[in-house]
C-alpha positions in Angstrom: 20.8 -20.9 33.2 17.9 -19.9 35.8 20.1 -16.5 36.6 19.9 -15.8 32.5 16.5 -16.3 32.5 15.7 -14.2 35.8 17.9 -11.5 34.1 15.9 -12.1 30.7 12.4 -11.9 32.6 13.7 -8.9 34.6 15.0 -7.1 31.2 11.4 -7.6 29.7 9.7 -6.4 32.7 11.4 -2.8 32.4 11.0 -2.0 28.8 7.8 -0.9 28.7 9.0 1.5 31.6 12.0 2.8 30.2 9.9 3.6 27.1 7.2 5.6 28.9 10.1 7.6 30.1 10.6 8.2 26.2 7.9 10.5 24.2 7.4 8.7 20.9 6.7 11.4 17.9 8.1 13.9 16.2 10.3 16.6 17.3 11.9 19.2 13.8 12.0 16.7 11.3 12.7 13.7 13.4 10.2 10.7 13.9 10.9 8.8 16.6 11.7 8.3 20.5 13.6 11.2 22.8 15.0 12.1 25.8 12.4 13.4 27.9 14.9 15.9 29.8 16.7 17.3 26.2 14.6 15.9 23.7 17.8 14.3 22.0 16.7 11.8 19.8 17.4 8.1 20.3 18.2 5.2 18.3 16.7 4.1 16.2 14.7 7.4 14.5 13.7 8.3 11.3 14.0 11.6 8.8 10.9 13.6 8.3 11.7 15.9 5.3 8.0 17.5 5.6 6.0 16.1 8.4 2.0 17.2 8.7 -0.8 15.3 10.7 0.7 13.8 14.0 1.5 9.9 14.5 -0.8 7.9 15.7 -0.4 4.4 16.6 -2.0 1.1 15.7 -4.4 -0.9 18.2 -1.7 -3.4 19.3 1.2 -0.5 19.0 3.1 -2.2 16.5 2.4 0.3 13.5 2.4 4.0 13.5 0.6 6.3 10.9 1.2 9.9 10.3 0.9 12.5 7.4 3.7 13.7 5.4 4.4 15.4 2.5 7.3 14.0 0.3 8.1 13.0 -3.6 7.3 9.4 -4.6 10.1 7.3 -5.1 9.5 5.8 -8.5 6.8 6.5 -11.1 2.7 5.7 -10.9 -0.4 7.2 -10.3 -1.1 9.1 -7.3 1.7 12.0 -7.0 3.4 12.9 -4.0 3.3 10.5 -0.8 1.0 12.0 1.6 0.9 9.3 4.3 3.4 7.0 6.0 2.8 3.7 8.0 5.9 3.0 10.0 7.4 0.1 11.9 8.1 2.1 15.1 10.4 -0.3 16.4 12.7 -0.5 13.7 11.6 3.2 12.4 11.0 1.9 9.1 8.2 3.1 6.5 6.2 0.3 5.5 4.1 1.7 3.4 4.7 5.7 1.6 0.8 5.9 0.1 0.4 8.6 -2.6 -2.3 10.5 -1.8 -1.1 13.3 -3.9 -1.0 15.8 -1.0 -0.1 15.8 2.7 -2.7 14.5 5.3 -3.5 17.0 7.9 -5.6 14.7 10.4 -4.4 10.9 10.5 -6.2 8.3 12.9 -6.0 4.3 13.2 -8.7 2.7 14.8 -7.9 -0.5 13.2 -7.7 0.8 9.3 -5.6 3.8 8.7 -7.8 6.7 8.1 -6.6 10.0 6.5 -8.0 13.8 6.0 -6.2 15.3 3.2 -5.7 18.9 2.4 -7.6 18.5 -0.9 -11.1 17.2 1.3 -10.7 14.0 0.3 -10.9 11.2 3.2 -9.2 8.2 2.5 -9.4 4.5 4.1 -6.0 2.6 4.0 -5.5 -0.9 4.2 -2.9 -1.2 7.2 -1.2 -4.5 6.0 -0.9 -3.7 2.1 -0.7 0.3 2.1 -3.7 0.3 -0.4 -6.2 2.5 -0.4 -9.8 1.2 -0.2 -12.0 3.7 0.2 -11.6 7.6 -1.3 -14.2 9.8 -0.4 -14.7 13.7 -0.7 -15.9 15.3 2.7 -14.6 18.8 2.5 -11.4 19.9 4.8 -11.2 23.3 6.5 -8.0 25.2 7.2 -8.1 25.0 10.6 -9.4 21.6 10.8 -8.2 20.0 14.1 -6.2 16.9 14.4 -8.1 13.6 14.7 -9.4 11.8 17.7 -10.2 8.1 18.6 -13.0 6.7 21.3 -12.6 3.4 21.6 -11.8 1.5 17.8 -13.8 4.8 16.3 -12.0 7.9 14.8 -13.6 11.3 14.6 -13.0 14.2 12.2 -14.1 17.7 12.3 -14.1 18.4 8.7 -16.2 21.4 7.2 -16.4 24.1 9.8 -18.8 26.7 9.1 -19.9 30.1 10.9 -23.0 27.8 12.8 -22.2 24.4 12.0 -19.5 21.6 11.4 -19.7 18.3 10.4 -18.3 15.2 12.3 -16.9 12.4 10.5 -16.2 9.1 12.2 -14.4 6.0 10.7 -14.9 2.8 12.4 -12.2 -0.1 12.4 -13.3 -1.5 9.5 -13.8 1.2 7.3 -16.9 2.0 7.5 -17.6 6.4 7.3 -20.3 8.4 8.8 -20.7 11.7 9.0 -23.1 14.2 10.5 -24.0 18.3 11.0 -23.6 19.1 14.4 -25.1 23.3 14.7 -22.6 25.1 16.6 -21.4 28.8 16.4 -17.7 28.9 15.5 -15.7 31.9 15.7 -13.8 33.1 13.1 -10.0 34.3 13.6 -10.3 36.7 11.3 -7.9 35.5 8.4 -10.0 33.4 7.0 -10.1 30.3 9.7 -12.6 29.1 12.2 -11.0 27.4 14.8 -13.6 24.7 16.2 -11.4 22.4 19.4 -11.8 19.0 19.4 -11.2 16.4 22.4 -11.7 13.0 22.8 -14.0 11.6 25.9 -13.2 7.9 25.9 -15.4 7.1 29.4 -18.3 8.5 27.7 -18.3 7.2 24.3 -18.4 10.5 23.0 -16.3 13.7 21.2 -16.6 17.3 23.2 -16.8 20.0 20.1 -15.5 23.5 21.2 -17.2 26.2 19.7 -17.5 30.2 20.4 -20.3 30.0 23.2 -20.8 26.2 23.7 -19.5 22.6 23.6 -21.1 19.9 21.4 -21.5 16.4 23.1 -21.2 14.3 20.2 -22.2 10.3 20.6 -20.1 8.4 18.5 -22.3 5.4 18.2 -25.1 7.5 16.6 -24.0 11.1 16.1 -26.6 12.5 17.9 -25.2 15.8 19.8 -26.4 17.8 22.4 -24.7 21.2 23.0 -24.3 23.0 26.5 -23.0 26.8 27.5 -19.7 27.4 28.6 -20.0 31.5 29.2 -19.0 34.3 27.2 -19.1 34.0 23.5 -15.1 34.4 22.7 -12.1 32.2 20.6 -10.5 29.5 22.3 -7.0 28.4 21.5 -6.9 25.0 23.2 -8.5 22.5 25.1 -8.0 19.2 27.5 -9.3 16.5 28.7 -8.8 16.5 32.8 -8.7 13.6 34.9 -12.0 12.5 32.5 -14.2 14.5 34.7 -13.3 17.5 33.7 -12.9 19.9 30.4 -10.1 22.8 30.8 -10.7 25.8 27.5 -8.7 28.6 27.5 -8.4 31.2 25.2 -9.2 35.5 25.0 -11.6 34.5 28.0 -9.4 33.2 29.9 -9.3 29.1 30.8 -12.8 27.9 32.8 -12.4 24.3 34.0 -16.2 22.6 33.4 -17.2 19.8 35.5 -18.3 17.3 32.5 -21.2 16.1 35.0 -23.1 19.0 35.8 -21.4 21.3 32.4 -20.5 24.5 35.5 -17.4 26.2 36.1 -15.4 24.7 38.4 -13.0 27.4 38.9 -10.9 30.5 36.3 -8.1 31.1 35.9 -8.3 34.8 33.9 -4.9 35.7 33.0 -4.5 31.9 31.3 -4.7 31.9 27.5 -3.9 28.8 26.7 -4.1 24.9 28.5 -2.6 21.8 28.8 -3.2 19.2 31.3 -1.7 15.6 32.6 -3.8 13.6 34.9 -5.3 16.2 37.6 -3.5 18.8 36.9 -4.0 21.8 34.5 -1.3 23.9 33.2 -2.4 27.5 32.3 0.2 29.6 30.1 -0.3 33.4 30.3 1.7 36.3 31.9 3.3 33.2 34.0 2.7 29.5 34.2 0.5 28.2 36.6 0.2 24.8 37.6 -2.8 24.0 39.1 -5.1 21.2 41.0 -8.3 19.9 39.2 -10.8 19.7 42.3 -10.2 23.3 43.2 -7.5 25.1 40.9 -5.5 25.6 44.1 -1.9 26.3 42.7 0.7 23.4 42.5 3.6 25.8 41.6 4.6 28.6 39.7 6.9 29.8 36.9 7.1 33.6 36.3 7.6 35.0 33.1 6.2 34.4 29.5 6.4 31.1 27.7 4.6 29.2 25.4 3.4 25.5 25.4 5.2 23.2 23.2 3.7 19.8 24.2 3.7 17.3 27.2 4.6 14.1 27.7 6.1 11.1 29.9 5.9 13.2 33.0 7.4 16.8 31.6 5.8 19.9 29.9 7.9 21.5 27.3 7.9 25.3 26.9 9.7 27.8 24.4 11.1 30.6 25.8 12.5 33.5 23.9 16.1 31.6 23.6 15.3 27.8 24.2 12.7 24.8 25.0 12.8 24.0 28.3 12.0 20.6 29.9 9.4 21.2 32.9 9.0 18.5 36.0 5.2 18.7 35.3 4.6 17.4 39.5 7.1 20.2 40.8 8.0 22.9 38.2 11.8 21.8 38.6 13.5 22.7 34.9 15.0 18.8 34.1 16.5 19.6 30.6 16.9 22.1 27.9 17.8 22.6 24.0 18.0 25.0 21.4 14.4 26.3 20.5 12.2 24.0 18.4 11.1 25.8 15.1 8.3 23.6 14.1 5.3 22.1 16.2 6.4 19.2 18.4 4.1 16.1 18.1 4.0 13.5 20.2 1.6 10.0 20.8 -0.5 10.9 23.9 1.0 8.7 27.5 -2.7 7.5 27.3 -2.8 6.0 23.6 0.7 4.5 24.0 -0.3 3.3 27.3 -3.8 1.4 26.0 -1.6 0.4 22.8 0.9 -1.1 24.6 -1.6 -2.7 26.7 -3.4 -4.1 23.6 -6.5 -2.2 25.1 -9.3 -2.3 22.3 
């Protein structure tokens, strides 16, 4: 009996390690956990006929929200199903809410919060699927996914030519929102991309604009902005080690040293970033791995790819005839698969990491 339970302790102990070897989101139209080397997915998953905003997870990592897009199973008010809250141990839907069209930017601070494509934000009751609170903010095109500091969610909702507004949901329910003046570049068909990244340490949200990053408090909305160089588009942005912000885009990526707001170090030929712990991953000509502190290069790949996503230790990159599988740490290629046609999103190590850890 005290060998079972040694075994049964030991067995417990290694779950939550064999599971952050196991990104949790959605890969093509499948929700649920993978092989990190071939992205095979494992039982038990979940169909996605139209998935939209990315999953998100609960504060105690027993629910998962994301936005779909999908035909209500029996008559009512409402229309199509535009969000799902999901069991993610069983991969079951809870709750299918018809929203009447597809959330594009889902967070959970503690109530289910949803951007829809129509500009409507709604507030969903986690435990009954209802929806208590409806409210139209306006929703731009290229709207960026949401964020969570702390048991606050952030939206970037209306993005104008010198201005968006930030909307934050708190874990209750309660909705704020506030103009934050920033130049936004347009892309030139008819979408203004404006970056949005989450600094947890701070208690703040880092708005990426054209020429300048937004501070934005979330406890009062008060933002202050602060130069970042040449006035340009960026395509994508990353939180570093939390001391660090890596933008990359036509300019090339710039790591900024979140203390002091100066460059750090360039990397020119980069147009694009991704990052895990202290080390930043620049994707141009070639990929370059690099170190935080100095950019002094990790390792190498030569040849064109583009970034997929990253997670549980591995960066995943299309090439012209399949995804790989990177060994973010060495380079190494651990796995491949047929190339991924849709956008593959996955729950950040960090979220799943505080979730897990019931981390407020």
């Amino acid at each position: 009996m005290r060998a079972t339970g040694v075994a049964l302790l030991a067995l417990a102990a290694t779950a939550p390690a064999a599971h952050a070897q196991q990104p949790l989101g959605v890969v093509e139209q499948t929700l649920g956990r993978f092989d990190r080397d071939t992205l095979a997915p494992l039982e038990p998953s979940l169909p996605v006929g139209e998935p939209h905003a990315a999953p998100v997870l609960s504060p105690a990592g027993d629910r998962l929200a994301m936005g779909v897009s999908a035909p209500a199973t029996s008559r009512g008010a409402g229309g199509r199903v535009g969000l799902w809250i999901v069991d993610p141990a069983r991969m079951k839907v809870l709750h299918a809410i018809r929203t009447g069209i597809a959330a594009e930017a889902v967070a959970f601070p503690g109530v289910v919060a949803a951007l829809l494509q129509d500009g409507r934000l709604v507030v969903v009751g986690p435990a009954t699927g209802a929806i208590v609170r409806d409210r139209r903010i306006g929703y731009s095109g290229c709207a960026p996914e949401a964020v969570e500091v702390g048991r606050t969610a952030v939206f970037v909702n209306q993005i104008r030519a010198n201005a968006v507004e930030v909307t934050t949901v708190g874990a209750r329910g309660r909705v704020r929102s506030a103009r934050v003046a920033i130049e936004v570049a347009s892309t030139g068909v008819r979408c203004r991309p404006a970056l949005l990244v989450a600094d947890p340490q701070r208690r703040r949200v880092l708005v990426v604009g054209a020429a300048r990053v937004a501070a934005v408090d979330v406890a009062t909305l008060r933002s202050r902005s602060h130069p970042i160089g040449d006035r340009g588009r960026d395509r994508s942005a990353a939180l570093v080690a939390g001391s660090a912000l890596a933008v990359a885009g036509e300019r090339g990526l710039r790591l900024l040293d979140l203390r002091t707001w100066r460059t750090r170090w360039r990397d020119r030929a980069a147009r694009a970033v991704l990052a895990a712990g202290d080390t930043v991953l620049g994707f141009g000509s070639a990929l370059h791995a690099r170190a935080a502190q100095d950019g002094g290069m990790l390792w190498r790949r030569p040849g064109r790819v583009a970034p997929a996503a990253i997670a549980s230790g591995r960066v995943y990159v299309q090439s012209r005839t399949k995804l790989l599988s990177l060994d973010v740490a060495t380079g190494r290629e651990a796995g491949s698969r047929p190339p991924v046609l849709t956008r593959i999103r996955f729950v950040s190590d960090e979220e799943a990491r505080l979730r897990s850890a019931g981390t407020p």
